[in-house]
C-alpha positions as CSV (number, residue, x, y, z in Angstrom):
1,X,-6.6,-19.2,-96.4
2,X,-9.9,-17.4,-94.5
3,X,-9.7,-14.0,-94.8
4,X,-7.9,-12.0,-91.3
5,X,-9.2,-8.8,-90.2
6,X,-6.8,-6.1,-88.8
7,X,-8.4,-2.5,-87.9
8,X,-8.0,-1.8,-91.5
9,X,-9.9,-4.6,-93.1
10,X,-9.4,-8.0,-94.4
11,X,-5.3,-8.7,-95.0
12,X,-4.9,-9.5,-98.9
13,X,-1.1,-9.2,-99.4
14,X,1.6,-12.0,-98.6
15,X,4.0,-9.6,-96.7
16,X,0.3,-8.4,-94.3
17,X,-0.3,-12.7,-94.6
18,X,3.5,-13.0,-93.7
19,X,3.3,-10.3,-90.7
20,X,0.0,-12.2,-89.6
21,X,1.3,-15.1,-88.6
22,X,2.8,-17.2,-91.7
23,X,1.9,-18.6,-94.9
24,X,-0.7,-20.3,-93.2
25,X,-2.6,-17.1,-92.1
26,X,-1.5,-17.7,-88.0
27,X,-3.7,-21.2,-88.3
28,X,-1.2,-23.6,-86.1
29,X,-0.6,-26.9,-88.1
30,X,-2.9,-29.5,-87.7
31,X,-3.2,-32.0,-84.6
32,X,-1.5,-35.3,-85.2
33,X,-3.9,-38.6,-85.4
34,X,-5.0,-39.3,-81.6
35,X,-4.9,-42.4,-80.6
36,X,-7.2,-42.5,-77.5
37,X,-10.5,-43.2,-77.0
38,X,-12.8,-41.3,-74.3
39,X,-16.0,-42.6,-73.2
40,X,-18.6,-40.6,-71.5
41,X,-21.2,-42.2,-69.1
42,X,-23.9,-40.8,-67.3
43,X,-25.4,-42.2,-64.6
44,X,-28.8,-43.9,-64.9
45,X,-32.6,-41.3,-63.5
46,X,-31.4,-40.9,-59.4
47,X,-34.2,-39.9,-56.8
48,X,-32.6,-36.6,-56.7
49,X,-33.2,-36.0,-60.3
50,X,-36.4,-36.8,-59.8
51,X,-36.7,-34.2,-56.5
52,X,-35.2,-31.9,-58.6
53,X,-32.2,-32.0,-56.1
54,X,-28.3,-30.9,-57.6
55,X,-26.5,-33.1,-55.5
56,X,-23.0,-32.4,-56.1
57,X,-21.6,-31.2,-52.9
58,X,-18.3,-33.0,-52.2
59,X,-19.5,-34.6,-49.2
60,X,-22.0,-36.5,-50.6
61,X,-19.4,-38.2,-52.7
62,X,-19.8,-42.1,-52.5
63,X,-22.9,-41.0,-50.9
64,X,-26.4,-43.5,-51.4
65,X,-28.4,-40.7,-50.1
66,X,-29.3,-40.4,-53.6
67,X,-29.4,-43.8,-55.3
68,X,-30.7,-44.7,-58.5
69,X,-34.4,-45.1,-59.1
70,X,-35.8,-48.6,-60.5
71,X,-35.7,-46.7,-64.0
72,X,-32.2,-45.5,-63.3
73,X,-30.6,-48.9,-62.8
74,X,-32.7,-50.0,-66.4
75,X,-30.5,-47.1,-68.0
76,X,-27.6,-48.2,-66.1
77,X,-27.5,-52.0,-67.0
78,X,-28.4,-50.5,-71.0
79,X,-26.1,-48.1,-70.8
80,X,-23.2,-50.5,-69.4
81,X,-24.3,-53.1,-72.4
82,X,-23.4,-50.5,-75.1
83,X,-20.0,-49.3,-73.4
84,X,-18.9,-52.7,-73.4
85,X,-19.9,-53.0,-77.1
86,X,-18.2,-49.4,-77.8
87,X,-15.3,-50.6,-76.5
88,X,-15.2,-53.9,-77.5
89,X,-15.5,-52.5,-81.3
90,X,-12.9,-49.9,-80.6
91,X,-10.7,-52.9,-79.4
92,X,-11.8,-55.0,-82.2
93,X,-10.8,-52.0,-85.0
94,X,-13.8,-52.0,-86.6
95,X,-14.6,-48.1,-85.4
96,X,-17.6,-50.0,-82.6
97,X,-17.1,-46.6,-80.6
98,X,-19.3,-44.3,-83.0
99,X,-19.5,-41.9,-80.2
100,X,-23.6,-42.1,-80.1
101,X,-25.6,-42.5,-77.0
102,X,-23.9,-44.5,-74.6
């Protein structure tokens, strides 16, 4: 077990392990095996990145005020291609979804 601390130093006894929290020095038990997969996507380079504009008020949701740039929808259509693999492979069982750049 990791060492605690309590105002009186490091506990080293079962009973101060015990009062602690357990056997298992107050860590909970581990997390069971999830079995979802999450998949992050950023949007492609957007003219507002490029003005250096934080466009994330609410009503500019669904907006194309600020659409992608020519470079944005290149990092789009690569990014898509590698989700698709990700996923596929995740489907597939072979692990595909390594987490890297998406």
């Amino acid at each position: 077990n990791p060492a605690r601390l309590n105002s009186n130093g490091p506990l080293g006894s079962a009973a101060e392990t015990a009062e602690a929290g357990g056997a298992r020095g107050g860590i909970p038990p581990p997390l069971p095996d999830l079995k979802n997969h999450y998949y992050l996507l950023r949007h492609g380079q957007s003219t507002a990145n490029v003005a250096g504009i934080i466009s994330s008020a609410r009503s500019l949701a669904g907006s194309d005020r600020h659409g992608l740039t020519l470079l944005g929808i290149e990092q789009s259509r690569g990014s898509a291609g590698r989700l698709v693999d990700a996923i596929a492979g995740d489907l597939a069982g072979d692990g595909g979804g390594d987490g890297g750049d998406a």
